[in-house]
KEKE-3310 file (N, C-alpha, C; in steps of 0.2 Angstrom, whole numbers, plus 5000, padded with zeros to 4 digits):
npx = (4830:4842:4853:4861:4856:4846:4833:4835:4834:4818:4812:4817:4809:4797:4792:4794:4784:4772:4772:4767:4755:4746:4746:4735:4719:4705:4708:4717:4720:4709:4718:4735:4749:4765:4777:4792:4788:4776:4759:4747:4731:4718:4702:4688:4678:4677:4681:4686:4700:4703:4705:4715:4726:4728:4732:4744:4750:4751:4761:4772:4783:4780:4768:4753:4744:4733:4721:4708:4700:4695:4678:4680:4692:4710:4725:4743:4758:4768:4756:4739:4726:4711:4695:4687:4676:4679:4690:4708:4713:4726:4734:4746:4749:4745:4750:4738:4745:4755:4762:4768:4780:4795:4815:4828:4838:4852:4856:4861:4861:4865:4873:4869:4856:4850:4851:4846:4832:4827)
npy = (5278:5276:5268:5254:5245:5247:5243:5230:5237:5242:5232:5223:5233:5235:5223:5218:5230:5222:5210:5215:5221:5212:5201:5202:5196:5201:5212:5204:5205:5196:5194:5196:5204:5208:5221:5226:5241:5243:5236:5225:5223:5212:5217:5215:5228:5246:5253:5243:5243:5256:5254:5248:5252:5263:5254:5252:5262:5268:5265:5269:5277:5278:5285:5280:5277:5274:5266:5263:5249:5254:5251:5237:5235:5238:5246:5241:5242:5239:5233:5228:5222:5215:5207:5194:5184:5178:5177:5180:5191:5197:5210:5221:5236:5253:5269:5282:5294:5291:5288:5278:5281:5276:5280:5279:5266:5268:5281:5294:5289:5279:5262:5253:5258:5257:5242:5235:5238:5228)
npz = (6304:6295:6301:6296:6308:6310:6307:6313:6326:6325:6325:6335:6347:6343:6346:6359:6364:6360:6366:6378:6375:6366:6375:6380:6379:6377:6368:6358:6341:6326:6316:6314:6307:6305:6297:6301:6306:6302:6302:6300:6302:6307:6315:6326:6326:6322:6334:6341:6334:6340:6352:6354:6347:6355:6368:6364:6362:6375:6387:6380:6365:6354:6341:6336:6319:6310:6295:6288:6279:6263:6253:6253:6251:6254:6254:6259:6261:6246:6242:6237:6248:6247:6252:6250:6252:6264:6265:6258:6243:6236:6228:6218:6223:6217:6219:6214:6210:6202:6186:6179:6173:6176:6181:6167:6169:6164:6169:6179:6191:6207:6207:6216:6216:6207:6206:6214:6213:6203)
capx = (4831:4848:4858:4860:4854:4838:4828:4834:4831:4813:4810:4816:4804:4790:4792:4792:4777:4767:4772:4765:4747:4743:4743:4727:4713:4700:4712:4722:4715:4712:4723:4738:4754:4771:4784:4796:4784:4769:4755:4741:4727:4709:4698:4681:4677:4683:4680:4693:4705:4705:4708:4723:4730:4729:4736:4749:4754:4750:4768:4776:4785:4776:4760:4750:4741:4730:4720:4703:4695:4688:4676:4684:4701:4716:4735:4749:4765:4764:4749:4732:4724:4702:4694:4682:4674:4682:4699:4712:4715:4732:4738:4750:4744:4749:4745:4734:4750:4757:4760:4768:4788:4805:4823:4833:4847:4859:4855:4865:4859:4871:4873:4864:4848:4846:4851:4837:4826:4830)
capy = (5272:5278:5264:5247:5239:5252:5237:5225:5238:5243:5223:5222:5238:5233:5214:5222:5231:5215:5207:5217:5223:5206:5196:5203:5192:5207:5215:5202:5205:5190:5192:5200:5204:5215:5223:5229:5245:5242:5232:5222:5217:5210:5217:5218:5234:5252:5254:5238:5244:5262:5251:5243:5257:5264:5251:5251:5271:5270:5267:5270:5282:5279:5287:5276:5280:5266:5266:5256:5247:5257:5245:5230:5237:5241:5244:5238:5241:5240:5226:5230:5219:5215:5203:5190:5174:5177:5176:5190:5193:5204:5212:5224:5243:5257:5275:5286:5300:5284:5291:5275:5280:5276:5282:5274:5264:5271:5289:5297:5286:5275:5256:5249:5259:5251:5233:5237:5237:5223)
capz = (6301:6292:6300:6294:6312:6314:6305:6318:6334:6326:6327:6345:6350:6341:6349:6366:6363:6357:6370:6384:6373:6363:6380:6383:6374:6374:6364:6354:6334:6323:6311:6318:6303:6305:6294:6304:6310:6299:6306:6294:6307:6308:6324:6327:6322:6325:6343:6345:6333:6344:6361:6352:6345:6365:6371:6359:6364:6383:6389:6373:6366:6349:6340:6330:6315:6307:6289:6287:6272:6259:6249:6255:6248:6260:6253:6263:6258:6240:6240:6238:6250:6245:6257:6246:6254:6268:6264:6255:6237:6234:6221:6218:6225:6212:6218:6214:6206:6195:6180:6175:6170:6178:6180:6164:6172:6165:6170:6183:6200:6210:6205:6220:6215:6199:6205:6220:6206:6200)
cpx = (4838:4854:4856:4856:4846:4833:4826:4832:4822:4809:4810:4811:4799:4788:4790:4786:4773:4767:4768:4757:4746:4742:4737:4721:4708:4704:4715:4716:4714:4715:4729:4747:4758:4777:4787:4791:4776:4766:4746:4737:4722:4707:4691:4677:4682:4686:4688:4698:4708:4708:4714:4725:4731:4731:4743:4754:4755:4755:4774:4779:4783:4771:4761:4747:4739:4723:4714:4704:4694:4686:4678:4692:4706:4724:4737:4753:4764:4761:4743:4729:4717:4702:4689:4682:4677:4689:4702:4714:4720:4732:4742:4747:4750:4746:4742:4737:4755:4756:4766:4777:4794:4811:4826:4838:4850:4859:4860:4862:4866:4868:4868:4858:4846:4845:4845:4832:4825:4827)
cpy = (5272:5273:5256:5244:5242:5246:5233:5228:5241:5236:5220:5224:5236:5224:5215:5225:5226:5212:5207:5217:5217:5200:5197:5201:5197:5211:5212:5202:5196:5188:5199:5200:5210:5213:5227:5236:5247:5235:5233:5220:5218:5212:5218:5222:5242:5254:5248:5241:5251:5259:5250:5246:5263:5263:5249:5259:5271:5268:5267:5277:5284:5282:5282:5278:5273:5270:5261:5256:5251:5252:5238:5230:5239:5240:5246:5238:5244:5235:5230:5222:5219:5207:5200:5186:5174:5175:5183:5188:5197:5204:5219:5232:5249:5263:5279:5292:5295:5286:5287:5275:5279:5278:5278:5272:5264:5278:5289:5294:5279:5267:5252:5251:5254:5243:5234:5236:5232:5217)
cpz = (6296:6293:6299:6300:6312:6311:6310:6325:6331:6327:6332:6349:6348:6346:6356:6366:6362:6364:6374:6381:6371:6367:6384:6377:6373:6371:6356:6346:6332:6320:6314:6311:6304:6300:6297:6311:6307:6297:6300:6301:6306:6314:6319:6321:6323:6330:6344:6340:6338:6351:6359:6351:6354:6367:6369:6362:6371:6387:6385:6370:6357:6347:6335:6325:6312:6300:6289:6280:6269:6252:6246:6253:6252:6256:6258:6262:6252:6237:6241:6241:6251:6250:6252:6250:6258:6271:6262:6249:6236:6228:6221:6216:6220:6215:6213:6205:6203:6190:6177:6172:6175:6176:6174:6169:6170:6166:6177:6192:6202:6208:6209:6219:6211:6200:6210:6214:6204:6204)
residu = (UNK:UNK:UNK:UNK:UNK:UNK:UNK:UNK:UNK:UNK:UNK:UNK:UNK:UNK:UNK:UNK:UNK:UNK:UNK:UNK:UNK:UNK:UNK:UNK:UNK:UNK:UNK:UNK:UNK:UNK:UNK:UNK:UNK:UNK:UNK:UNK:UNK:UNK:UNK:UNK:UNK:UNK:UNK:UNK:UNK:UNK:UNK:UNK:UNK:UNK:UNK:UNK:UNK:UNK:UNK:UNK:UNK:UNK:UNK:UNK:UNK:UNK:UNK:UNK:UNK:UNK:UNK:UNK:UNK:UNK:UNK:UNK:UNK:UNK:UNK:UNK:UNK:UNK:UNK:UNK:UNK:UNK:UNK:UNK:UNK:UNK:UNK:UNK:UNK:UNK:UNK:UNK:UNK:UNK:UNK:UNK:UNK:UNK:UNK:UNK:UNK:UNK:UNK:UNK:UNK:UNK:UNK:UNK:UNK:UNK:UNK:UNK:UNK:UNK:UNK:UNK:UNK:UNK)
# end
């Protein structure tokens, strides 16, 4: 992902892929979400998310890896996403080894860091 287009060819690849697995209705999730190469979805159970993540690999050149729930809590990116009433509550996911401090900006890192921050 080093070059500036890798965004827009994992957006093409991924596209491609959906295309071919997601037109299959015993397959398709109900809630189906992408960032570039990381996928928010609702199935079933685990059994459906194992087919999907199969039909996802089986003329691909990708492996998949996928993450359940734990007690109704799943982060995503950096959102904790909790399922209430049927809906989604976010909130913003902090790991675990968060001990909470940041680089000064004016310390020794390149200008874009800091404005990225920002």
């Amino acid at each position: 992902m080093g070059s500036s287009l890798g965004e827009l060819f994992g957006n093409f690849y991924m596209g491609t892929i959906e295309q071919r697995v997601l037109v299959d209705m015993d397959l398709k999730p109900a809630i189906y979400c992408r960032n570039v190469d990381d996928i928010f979805t609702q199935v079933l159970d685990e059994r459906h998310l194992q087919q999907l993540k199969e039909a996802f690999e089986q003329n691909f050149v990708l492996n998949f890896t996928y993450e359940m729930e734990n007690n109704g809590k799943l982060p995503f990116l950096d959102v904790t996403v909790t399922e209430r009433n049927g809906g989604f509550h976010t909130a913003v996911y902090t790991k675990e080894t968060n001990i909470g401090m940041c680089l000064n900006a004016n310390s020794d890192i390149p200008d874009k860091h800091t404005r990225g921050v920002l």
